[in-house]
C-alpha positions in Angstrom: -7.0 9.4 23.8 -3.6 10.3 23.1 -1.8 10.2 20.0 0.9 8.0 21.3 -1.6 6.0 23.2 -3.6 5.2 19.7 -0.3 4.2 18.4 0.3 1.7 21.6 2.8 3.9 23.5 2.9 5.4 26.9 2.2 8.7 27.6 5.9 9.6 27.9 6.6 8.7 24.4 8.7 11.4 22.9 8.4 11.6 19.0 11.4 11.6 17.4 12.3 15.4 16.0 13.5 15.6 12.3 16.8 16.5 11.5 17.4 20.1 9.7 16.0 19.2 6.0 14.2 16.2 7.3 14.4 12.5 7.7 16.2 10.2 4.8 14.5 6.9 3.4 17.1 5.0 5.2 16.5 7.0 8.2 13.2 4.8 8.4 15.1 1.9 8.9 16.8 3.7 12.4 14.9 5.5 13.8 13.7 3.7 17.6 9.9 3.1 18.3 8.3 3.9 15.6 4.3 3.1 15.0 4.0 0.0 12.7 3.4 1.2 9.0 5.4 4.6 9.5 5.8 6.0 6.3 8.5 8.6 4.7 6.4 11.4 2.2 8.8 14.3 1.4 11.4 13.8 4.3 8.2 13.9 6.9 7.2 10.9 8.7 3.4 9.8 8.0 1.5 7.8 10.4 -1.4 5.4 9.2 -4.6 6.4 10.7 -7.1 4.0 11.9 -8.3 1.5 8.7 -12.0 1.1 8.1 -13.6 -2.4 8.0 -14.4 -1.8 4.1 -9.9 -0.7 3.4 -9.0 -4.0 5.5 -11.4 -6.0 3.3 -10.4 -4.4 0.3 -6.7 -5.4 0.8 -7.4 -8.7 2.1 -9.4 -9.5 -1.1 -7.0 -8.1 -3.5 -3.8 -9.7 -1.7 -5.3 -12.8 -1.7 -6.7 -13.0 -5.1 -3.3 -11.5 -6.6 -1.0 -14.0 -4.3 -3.4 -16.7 -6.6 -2.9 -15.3 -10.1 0.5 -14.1 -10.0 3.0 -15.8 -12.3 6.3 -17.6 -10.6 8.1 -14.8 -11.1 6.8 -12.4 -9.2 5.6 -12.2 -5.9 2.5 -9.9 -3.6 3.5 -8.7 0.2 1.4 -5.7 2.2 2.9 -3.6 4.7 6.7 -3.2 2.5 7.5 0.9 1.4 9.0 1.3 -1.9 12.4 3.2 -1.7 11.4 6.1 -4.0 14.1 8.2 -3.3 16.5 10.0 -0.7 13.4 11.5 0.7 10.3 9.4 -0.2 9.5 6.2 1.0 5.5 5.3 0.8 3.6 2.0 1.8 1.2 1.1 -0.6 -1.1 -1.5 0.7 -0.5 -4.3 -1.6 2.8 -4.4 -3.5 2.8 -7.4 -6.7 6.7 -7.3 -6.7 9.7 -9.3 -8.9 10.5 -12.0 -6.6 14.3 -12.2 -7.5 14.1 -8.5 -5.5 13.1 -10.2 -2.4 16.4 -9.9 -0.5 15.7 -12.2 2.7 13.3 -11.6 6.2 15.2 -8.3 7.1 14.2 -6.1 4.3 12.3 -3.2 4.8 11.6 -1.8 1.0 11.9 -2.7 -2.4 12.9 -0.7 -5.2 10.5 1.0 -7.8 11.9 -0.5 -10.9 10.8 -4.1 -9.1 7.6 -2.8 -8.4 5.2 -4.5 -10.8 2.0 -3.2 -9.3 1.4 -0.8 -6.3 -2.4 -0.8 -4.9 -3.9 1.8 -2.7 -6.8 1.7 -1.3 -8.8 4.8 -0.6 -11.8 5.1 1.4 -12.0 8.7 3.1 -14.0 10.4 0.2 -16.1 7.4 -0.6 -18.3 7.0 1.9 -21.4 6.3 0.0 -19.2 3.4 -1.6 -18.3 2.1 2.2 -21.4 1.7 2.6 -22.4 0.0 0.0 -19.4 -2.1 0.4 -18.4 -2.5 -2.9 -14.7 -0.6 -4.6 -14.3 1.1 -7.7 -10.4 0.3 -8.9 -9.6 2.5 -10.9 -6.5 1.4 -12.7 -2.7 3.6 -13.9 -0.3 3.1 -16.3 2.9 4.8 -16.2 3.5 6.8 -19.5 6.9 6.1 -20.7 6.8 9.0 -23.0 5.5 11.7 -19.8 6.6 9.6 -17.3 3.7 10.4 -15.8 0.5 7.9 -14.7 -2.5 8.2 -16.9 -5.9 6.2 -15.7 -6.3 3.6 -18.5 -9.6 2.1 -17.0 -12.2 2.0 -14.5 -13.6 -0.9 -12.6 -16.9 -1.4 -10.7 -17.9 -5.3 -10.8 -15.0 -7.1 -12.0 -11.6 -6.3 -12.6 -10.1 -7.6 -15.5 -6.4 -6.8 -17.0 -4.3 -8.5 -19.7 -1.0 -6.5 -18.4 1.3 -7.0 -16.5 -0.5 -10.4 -16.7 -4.0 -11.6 -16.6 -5.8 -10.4 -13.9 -9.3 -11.5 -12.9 -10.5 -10.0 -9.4 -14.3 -10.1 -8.5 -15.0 -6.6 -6.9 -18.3 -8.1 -5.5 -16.8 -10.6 -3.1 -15.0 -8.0 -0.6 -17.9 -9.2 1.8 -18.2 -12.6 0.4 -18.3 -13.9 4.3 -21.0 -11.7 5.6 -23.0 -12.5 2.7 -23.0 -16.1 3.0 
């Protein structure tokens, strides 16, 4: 198969060719035809590969149980990028989000100081995991002082967090349906 055929184009698709230094985060927003979930990582558009059953499950459980604890506040979408900066403009998977940032049904990112939580799922180096069918979350704060993001837990069963409110996820339901 094609690439532009996995991304449900024609074979006469033309990708779009980056400008000398390479695309802008608002250039996203422009730029004709492209694949749903097109990312912006260092001026370089990223497409999103196929998503295994155990990544879709993992964001539907987490954006569902988040959407239920969050306070009024705030807000949890999937599929928004986070404006970064002039070059960077990633899609985490589940965004918890201050919802006096949500700007209206044509908005296409939010910015990273309303960014409350930002949850990736990764699956491509646990494959013992997928199988199982069960995530590890392993959770980052960032470090004022470093500005950097130090791991401040890991989570197998239950996830459980008193910042940036209480959070009470269990890990083991991701297949509650199959199981039943």
């Amino acid at each position: 198969m094609s690439a532009a055929r996995e991304y449900g184009l024609d074979d006469d698709y033309q990708w779009p060719r980056p400008p000398v230094g390479g695309w802008t985060a608002d250039d996203l927003d422009e730029l004709p035809n492209l694949p749903p979930h097109t990312e912006l990582i260092g001026g370089s558009l990223v497409f999103e590969s196929p998503q295994t059953n155990f990544h879709s499950r993992a964001i539907r459980l987490l954006d569902n149980t988040l959407l239920g604890q969050v306070p009024d506040e705030l807000d949890v979408i999937r599929g928004m990028t986070v404006k970064l900066n002039k070059r960077n403009r990633p899609e985490p998977d589940v965004l918890v989000f201050r919802a006096d940032a949500d700007t209206g049904p044509q908005q296409t990112w939010y910015r990273p100081e309303d960014v409350v939580i930002a949850v990736e799922v990764v699956s491509e180096d646990s494959e013992e995991r997928d199988r199982e069918g069960l995530p590890v979350v392993y959770v980052y704060e960032l470090d004022p002082a470093s500005q950097s993001y130090c791991l401040v837990g890991i989570f197998h069963d239950k996830l459980r967090l008193t910042v940036p409110f209480p959070i009470d996820i269990d890990l083991t339901a991701i297949d509650h349906r199959r199981r039943g």
